[in-house]
Chimera marker file (.cmm) of the C-alpha trace (Angstrom):
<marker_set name="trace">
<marker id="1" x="123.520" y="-93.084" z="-49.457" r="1" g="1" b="0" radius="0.5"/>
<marker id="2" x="122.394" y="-89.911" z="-48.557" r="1" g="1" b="0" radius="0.5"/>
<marker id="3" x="118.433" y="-91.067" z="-48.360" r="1" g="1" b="0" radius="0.5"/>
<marker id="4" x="118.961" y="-93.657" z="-46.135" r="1" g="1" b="0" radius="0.5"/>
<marker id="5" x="120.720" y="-90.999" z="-43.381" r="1" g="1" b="0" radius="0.5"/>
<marker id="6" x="117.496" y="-88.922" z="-43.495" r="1" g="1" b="0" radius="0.5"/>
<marker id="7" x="115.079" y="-91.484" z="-42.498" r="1" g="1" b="0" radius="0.5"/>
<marker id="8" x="116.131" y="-92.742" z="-38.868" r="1" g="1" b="0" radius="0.5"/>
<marker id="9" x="116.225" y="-88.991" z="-37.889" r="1" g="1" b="0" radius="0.5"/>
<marker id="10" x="111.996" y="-88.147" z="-38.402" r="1" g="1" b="0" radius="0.5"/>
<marker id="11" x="111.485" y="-90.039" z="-35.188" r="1" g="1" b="0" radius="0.5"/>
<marker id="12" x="107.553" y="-89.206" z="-35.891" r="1" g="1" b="0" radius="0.5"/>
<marker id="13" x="106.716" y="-85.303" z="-35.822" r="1" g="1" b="0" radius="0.5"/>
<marker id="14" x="104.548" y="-85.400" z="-38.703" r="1" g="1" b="0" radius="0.5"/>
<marker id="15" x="102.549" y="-88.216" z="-37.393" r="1" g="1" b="0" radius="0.5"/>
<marker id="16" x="102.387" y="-86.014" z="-34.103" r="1" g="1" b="0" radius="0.5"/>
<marker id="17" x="101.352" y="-82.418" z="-35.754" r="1" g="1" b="0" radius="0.5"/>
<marker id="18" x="98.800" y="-84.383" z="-37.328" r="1" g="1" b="0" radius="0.5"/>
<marker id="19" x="96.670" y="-85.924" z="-34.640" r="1" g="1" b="0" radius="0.5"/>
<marker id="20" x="97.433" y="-82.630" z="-32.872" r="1" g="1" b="0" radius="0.5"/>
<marker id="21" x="95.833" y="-81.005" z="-36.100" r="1" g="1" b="0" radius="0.5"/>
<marker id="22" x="93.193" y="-83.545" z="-35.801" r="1" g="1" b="0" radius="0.5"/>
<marker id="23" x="92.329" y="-82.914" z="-32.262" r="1" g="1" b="0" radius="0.5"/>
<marker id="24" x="92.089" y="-79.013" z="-32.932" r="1" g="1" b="0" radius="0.5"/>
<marker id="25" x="89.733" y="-79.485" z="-35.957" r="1" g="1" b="0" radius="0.5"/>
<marker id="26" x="87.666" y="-82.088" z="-33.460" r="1" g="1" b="0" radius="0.5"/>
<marker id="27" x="87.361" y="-79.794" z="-30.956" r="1" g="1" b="0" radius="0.5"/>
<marker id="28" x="86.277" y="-77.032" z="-33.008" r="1" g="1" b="0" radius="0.5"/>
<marker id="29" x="83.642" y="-79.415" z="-34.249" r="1" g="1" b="0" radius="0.5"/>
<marker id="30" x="82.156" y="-80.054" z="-31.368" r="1" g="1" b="0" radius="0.5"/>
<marker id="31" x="81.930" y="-76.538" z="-30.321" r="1" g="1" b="0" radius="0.5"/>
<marker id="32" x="80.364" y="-75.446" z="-33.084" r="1" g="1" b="0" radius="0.5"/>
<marker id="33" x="77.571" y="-78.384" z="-33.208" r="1" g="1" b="0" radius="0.5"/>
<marker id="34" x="77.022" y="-77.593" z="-29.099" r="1" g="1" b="0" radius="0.5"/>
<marker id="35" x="76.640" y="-73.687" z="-30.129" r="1" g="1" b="0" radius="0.5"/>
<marker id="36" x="74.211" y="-74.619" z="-33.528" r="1" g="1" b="0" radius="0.5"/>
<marker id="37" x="71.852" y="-77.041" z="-30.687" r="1" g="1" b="0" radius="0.5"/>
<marker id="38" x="71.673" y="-74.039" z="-28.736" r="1" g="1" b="0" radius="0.5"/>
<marker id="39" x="70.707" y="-71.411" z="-31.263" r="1" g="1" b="0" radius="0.5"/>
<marker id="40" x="68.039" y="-74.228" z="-32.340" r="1" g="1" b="0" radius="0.5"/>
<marker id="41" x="66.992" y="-74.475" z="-29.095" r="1" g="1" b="0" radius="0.5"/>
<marker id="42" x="66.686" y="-70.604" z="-28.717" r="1" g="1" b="0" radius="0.5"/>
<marker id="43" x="64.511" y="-70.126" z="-31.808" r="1" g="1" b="0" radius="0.5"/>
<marker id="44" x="62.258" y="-72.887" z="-30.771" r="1" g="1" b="0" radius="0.5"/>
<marker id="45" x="61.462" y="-71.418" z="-27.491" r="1" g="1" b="0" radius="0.5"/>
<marker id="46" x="61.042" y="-67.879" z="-29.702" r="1" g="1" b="0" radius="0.5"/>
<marker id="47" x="58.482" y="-69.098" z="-31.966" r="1" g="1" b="0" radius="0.5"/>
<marker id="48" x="56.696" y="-71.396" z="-29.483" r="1" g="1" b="0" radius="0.5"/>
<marker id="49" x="56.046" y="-68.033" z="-27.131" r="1" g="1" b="0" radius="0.5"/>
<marker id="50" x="55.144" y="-66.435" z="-30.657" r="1" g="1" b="0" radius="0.5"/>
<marker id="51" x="52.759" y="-68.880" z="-30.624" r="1" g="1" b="0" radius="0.5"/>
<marker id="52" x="51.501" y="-68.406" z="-27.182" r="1" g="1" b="0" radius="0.5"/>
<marker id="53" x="51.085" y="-64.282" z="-27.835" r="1" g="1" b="0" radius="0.5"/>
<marker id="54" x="49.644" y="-64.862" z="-31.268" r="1" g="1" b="0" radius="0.5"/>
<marker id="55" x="46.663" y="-66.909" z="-29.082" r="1" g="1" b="0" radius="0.5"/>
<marker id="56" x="45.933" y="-64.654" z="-26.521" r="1" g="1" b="0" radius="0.5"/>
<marker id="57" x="45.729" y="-62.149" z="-29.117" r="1" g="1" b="0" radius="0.5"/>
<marker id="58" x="42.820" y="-64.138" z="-31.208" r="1" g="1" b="0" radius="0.5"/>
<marker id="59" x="41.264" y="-64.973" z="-27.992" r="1" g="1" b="0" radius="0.5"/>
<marker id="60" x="41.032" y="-61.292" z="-27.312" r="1" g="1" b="0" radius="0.5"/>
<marker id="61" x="39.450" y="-60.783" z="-30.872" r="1" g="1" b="0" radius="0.5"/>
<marker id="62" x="36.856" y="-63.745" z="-29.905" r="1" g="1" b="0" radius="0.5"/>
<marker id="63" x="36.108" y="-62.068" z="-26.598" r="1" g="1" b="0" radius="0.5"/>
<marker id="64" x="35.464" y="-58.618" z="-27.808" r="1" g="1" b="0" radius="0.5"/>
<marker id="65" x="33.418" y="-60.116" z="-30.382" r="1" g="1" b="0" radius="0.5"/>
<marker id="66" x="31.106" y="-62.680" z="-28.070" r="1" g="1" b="0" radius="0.5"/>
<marker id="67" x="30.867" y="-60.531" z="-24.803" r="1" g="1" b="0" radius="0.5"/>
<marker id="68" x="27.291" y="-60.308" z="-24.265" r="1" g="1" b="0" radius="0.5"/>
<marker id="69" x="26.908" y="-56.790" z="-23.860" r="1" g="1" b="0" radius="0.5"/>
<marker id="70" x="23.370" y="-57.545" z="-22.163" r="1" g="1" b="0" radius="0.5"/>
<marker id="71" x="24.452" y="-60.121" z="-19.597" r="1" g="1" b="0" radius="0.5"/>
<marker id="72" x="26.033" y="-57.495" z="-17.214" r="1" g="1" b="0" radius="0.5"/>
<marker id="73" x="25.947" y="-59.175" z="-14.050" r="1" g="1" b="0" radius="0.5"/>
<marker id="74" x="28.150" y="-61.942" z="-14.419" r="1" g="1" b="0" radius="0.5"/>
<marker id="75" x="31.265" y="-62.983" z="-15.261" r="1" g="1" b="0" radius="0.5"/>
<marker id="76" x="31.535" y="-64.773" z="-19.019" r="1" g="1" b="0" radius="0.5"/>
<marker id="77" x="33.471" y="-67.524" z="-20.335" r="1" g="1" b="0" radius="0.5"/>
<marker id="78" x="33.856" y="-67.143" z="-24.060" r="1" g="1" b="0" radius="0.5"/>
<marker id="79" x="35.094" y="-70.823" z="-26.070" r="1" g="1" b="0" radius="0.5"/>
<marker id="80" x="38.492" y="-70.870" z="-26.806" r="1" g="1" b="0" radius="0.5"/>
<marker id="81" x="39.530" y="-70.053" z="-30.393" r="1" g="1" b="0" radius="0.5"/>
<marker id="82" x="40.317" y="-73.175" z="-32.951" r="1" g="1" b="0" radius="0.5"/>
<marker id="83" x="44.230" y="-73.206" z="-33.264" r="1" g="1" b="0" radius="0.5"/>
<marker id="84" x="46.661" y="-75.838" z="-34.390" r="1" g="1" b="0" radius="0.5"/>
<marker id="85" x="49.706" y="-75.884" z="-31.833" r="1" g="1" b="0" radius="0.5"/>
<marker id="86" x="48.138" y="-73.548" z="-29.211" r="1" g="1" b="0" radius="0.5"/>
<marker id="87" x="45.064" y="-72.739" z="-27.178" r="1" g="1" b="0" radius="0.5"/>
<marker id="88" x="43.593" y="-70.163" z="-25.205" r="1" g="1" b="0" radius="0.5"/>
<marker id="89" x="41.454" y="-69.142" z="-22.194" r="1" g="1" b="0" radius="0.5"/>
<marker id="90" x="39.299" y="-66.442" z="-22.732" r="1" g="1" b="0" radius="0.5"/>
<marker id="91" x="36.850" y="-64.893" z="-19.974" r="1" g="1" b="0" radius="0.5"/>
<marker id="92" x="35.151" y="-61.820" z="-20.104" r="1" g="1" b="0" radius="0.5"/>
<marker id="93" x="34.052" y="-59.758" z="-17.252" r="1" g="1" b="0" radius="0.5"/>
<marker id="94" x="31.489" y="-56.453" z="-16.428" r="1" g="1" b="0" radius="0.5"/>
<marker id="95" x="33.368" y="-53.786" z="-15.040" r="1" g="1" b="0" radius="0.5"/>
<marker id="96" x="31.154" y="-51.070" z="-14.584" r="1" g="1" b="0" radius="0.5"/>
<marker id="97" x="28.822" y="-48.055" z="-16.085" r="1" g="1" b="0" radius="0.5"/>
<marker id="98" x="30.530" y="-45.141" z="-17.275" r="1" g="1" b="0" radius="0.5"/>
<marker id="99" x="27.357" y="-41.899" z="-18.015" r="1" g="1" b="0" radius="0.5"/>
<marker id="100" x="26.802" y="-40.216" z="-21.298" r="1" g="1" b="0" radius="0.5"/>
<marker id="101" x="28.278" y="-36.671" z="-21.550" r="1" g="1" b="0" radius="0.5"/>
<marker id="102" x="27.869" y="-34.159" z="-19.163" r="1" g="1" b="0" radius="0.5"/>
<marker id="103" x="26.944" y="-35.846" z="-16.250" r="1" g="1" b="0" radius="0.5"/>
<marker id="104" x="29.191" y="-34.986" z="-13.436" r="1" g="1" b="0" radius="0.5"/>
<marker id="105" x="32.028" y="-36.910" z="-14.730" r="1" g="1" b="0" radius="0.5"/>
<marker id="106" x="35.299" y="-35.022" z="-14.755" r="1" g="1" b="0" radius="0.5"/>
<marker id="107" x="35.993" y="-33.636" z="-18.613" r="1" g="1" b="0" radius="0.5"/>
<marker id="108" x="37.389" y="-36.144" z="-20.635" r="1" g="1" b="0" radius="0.5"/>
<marker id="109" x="35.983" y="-39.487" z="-18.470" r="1" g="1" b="0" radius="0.5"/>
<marker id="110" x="32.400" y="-39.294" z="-20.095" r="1" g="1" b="0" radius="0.5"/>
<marker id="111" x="31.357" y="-42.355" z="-22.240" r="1" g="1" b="0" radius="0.5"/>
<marker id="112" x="32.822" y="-41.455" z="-25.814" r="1" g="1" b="0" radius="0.5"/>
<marker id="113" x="29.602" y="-40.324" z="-28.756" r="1" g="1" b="0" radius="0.5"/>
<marker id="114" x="27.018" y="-40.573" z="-26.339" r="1" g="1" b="0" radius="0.5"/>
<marker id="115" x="24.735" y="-37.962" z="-24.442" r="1" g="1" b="0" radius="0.5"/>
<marker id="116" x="23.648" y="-38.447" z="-20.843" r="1" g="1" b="0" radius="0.5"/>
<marker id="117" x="19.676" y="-38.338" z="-21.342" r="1" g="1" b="0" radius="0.5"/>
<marker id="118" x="19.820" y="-41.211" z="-23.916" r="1" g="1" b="0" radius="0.5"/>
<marker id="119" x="22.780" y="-43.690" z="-23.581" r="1" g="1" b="0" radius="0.5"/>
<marker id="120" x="25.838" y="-45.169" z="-21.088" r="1" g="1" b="0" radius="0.5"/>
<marker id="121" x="28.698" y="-46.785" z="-21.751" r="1" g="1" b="0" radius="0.5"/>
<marker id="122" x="29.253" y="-50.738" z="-20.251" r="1" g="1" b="0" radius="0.5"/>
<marker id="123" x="32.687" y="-51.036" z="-19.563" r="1" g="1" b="0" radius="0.5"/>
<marker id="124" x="33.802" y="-54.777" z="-20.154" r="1" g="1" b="0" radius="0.5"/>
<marker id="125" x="37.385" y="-56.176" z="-19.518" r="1" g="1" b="0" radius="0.5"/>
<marker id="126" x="38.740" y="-59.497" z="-21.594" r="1" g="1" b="0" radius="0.5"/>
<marker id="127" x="41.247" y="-61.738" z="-20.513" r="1" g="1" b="0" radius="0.5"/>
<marker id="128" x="43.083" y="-64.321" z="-22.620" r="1" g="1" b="0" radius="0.5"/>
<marker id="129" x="45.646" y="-66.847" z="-21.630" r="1" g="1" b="0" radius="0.5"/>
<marker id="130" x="47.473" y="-68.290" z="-24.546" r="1" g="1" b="0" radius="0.5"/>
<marker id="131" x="49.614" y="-71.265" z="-24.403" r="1" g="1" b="0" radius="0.5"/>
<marker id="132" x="51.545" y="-73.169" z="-26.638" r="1" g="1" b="0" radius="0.5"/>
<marker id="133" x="51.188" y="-76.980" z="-26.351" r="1" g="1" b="0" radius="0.5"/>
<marker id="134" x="53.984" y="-78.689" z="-26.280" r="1" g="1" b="0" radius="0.5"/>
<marker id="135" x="56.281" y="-76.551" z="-24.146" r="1" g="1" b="0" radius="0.5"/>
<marker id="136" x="55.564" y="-73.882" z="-21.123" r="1" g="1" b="0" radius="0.5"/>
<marker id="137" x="55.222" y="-70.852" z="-23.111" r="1" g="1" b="0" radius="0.5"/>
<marker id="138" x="52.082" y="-68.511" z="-22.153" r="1" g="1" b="0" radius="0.5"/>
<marker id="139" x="51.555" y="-64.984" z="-22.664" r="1" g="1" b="0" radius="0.5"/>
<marker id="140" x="48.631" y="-63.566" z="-21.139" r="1" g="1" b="0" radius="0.5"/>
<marker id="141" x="46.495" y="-60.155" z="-22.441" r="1" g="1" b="0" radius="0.5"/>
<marker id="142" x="43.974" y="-58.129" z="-21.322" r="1" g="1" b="0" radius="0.5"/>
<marker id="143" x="42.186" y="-55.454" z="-22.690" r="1" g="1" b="0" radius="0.5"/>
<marker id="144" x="39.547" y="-53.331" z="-22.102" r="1" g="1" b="0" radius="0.5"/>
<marker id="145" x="36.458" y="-51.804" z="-24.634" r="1" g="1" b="0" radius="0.5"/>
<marker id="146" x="33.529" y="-50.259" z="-23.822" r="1" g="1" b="0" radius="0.5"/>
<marker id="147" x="30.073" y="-51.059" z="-25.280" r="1" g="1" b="0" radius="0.5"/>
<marker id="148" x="27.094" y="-48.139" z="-25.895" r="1" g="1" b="0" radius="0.5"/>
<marker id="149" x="24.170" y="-49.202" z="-23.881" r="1" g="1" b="0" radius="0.5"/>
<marker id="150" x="20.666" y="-47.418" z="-23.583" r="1" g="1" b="0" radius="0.5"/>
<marker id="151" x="20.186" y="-44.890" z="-20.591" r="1" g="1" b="0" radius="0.5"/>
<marker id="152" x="18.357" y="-46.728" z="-17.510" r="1" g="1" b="0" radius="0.5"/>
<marker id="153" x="14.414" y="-45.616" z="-18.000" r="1" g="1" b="0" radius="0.5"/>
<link id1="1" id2="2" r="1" g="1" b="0" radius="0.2"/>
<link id1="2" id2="3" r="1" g="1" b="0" radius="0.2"/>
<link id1="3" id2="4" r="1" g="1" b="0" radius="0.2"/>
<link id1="4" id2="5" r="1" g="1" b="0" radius="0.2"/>
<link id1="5" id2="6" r="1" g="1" b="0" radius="0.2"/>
<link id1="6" id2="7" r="1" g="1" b="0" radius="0.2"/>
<link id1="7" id2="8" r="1" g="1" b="0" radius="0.2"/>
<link id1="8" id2="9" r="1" g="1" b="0" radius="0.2"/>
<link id1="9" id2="10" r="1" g="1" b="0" radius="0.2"/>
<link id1="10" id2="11" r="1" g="1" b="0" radius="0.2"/>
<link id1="11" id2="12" r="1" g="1" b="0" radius="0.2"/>
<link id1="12" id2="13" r="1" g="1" b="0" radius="0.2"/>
<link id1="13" id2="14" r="1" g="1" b="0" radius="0.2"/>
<link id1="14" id2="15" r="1" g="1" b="0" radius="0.2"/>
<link id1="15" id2="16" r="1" g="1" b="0" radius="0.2"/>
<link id1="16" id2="17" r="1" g="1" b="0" radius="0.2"/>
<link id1="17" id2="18" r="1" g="1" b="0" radius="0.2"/>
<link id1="18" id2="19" r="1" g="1" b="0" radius="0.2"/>
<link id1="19" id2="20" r="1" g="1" b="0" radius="0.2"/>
<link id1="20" id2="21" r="1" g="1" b="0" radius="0.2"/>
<link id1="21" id2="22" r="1" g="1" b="0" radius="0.2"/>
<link id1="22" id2="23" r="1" g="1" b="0" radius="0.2"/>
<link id1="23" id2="24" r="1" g="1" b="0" radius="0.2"/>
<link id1="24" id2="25" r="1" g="1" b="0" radius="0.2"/>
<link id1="25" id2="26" r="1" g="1" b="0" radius="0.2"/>
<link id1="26" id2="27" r="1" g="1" b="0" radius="0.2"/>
<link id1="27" id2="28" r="1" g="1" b="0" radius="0.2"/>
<link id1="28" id2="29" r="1" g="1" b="0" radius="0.2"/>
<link id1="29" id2="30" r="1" g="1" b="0" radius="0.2"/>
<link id1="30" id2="31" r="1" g="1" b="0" radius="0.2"/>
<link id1="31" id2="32" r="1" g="1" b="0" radius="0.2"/>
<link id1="32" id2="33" r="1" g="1" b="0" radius="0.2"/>
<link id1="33" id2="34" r="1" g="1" b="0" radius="0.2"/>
<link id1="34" id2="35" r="1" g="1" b="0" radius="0.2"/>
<link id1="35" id2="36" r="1" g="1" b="0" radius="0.2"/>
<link id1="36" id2="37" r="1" g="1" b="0" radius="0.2"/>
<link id1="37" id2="38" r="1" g="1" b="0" radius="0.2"/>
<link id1="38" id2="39" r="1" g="1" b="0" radius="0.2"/>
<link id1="39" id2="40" r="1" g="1" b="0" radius="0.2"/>
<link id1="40" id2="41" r="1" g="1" b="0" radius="0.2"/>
<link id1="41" id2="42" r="1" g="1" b="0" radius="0.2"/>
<link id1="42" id2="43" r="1" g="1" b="0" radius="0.2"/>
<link id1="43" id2="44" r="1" g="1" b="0" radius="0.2"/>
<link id1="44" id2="45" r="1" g="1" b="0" radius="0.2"/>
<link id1="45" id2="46" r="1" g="1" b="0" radius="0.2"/>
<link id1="46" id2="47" r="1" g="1" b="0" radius="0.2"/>
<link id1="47" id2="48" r="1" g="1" b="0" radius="0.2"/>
<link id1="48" id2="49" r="1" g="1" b="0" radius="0.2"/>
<link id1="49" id2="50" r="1" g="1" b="0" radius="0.2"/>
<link id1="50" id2="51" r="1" g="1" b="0" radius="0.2"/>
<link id1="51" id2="52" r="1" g="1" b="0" radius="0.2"/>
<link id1="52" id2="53" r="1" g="1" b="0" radius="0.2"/>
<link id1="53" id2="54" r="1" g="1" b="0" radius="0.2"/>
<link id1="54" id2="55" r="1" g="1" b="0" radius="0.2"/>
<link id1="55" id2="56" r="1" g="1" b="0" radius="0.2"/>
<link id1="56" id2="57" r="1" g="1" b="0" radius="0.2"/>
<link id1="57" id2="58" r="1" g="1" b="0" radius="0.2"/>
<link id1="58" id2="59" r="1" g="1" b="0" radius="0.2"/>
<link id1="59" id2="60" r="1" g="1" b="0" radius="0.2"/>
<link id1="60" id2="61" r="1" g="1" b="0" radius="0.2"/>
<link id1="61" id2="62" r="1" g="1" b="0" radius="0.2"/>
<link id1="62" id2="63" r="1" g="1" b="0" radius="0.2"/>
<link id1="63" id2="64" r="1" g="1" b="0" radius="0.2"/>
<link id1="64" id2="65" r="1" g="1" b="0" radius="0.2"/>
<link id1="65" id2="66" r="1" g="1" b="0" radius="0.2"/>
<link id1="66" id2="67" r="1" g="1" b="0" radius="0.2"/>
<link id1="67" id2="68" r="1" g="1" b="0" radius="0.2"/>
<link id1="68" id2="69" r="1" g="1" b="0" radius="0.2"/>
<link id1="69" id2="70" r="1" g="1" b="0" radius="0.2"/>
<link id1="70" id2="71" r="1" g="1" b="0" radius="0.2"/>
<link id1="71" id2="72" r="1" g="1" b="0" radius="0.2"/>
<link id1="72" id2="73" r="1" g="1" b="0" radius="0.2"/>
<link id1="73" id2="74" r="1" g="1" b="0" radius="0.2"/>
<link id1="74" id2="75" r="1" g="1" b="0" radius="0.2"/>
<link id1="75" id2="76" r="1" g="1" b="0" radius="0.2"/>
<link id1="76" id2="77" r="1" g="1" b="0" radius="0.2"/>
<link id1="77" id2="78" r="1" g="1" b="0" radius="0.2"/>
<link id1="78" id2="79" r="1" g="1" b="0" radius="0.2"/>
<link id1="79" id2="80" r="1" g="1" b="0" radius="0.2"/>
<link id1="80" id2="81" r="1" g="1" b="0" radius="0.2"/>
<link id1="81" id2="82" r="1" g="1" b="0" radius="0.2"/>
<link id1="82" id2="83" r="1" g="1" b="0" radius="0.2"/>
<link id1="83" id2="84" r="1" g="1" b="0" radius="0.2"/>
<link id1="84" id2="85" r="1" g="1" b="0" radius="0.2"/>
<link id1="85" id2="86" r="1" g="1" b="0" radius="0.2"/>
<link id1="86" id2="87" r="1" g="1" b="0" radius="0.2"/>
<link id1="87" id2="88" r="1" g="1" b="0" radius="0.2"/>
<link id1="88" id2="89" r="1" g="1" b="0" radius="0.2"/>
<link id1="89" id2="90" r="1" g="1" b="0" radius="0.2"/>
<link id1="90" id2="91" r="1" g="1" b="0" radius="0.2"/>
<link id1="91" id2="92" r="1" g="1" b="0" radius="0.2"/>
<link id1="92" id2="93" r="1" g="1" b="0" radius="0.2"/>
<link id1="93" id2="94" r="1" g="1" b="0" radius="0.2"/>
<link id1="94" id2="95" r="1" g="1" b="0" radius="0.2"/>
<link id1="95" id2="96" r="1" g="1" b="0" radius="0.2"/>
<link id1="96" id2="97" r="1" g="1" b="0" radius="0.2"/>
<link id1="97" id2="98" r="1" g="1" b="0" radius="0.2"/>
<link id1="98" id2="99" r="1" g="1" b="0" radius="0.2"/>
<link id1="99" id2="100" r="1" g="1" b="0" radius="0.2"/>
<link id1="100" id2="101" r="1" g="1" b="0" radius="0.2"/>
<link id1="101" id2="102" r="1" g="1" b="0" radius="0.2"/>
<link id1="102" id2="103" r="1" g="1" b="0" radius="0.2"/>
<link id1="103" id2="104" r="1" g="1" b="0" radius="0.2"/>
<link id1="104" id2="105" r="1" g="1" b="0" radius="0.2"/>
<link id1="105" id2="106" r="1" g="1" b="0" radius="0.2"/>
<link id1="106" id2="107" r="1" g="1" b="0" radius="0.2"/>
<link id1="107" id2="108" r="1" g="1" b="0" radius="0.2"/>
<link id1="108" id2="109" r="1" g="1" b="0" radius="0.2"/>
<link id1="109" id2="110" r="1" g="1" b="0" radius="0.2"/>
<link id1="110" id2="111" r="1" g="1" b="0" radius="0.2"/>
<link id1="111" id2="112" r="1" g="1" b="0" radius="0.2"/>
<link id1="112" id2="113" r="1" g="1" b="0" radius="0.2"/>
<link id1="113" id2="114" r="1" g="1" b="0" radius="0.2"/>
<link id1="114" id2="115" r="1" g="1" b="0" radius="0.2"/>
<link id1="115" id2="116" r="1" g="1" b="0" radius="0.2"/>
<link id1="116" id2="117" r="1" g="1" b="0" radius="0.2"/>
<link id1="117" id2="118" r="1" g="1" b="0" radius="0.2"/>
<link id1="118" id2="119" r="1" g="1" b="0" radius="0.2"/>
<link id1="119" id2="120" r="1" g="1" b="0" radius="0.2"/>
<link id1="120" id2="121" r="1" g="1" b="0" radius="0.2"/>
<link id1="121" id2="122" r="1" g="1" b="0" radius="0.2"/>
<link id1="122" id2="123" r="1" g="1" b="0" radius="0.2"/>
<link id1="123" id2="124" r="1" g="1" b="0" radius="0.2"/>
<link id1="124" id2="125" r="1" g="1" b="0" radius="0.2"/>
<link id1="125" id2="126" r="1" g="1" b="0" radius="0.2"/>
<link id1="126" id2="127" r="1" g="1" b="0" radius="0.2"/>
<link id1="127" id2="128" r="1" g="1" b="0" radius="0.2"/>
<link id1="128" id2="129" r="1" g="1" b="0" radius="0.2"/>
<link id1="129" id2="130" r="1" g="1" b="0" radius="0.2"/>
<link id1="130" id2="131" r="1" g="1" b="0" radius="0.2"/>
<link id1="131" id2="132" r="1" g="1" b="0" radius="0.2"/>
<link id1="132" id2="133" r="1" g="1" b="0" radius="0.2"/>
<link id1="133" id2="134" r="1" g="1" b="0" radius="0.2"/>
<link id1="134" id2="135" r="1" g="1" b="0" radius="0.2"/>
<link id1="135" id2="136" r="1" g="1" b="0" radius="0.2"/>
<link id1="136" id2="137" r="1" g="1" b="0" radius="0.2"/>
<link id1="137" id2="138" r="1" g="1" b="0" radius="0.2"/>
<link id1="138" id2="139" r="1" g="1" b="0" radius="0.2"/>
<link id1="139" id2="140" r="1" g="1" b="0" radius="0.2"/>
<link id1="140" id2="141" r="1" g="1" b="0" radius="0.2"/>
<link id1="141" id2="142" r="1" g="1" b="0" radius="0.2"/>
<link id1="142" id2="143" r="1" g="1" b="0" radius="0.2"/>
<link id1="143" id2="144" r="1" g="1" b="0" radius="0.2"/>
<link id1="144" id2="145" r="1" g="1" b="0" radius="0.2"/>
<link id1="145" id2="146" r="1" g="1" b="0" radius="0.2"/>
<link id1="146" id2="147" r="1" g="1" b="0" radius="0.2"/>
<link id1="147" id2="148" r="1" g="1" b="0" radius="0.2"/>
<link id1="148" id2="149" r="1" g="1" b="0" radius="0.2"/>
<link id1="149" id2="150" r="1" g="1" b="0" radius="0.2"/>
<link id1="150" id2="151" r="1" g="1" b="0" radius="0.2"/>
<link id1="151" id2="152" r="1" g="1" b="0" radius="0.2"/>
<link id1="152" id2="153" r="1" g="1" b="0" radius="0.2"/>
</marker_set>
């Protein structure tokens, strides 16, 4: 007789903590799937700039390499390198003469292994815009080199 006193008392609380339990553990859920999207999200938009730099960077390497050292008078476009999920614009421009050694140039501003009777130095400037493909990311880099060049006759 005692079993059948216990019963009409429950009323329900263990139905209650339950969905209460289950509504926690939902909610957690969906906070944690919200955070993972954005952390997937983040590390997209990390490697697709990667991928941006990592162009700009070969384009450099392609513009140092096909600057015409001779063609001093205007401003050159080099092709873009061959890549997969990015591309690049590359343009190379003529900055100006720096003398050989010795030549009236502050110490230190002279062309680099060259002397002033027989050579110069052409000092060329390349630009290169990568970007990635399929989202907005560009980086853009520019860098400087100078090239030896015979002294004007």
């Amino acid at each position: 007789m005692m079993h059948d006193n216990l019963l009409p008392r429950q009323r329900g609380a263990a139905l209650m903590v339950g969905l209460m339990m289950l509504m926690v553990l939902t909610l957690i859920g969906i906070t944690t799937m919200g955070m993972n999207t954005m952390e997937l999200r983040m590390a997209s938009n990390a490697q697709n700039k990667s991928n941006a730099f990592q162009a700009a960077e070969a384009g450099l390497e392609l513009g140092v390499v096909a600057t015409n050292a001779d063609d001093v008078n205007n401003a050159q476009v080099i092709p873009p390198p061959v890549l997969t999920n990015a591309t690049a614009t590359v343009g190379s421009s003529f900055v100006g003469l720096i003398p050989g050694r010795g030549s009236g140039f502050t110490a230190g501003v002279a062309c680099p292994g060259s002397s002033p009777e027989r050579t110069r130095c052409a000092h060329f400037e390349v630009q290169s815009i990568g970007q990635h493909l399929q989202s907005n990311a560009s980086s853009t880099q520019l860098q400087g080199f100078y090239v030896l060049a015979p002294a004007p006759q």
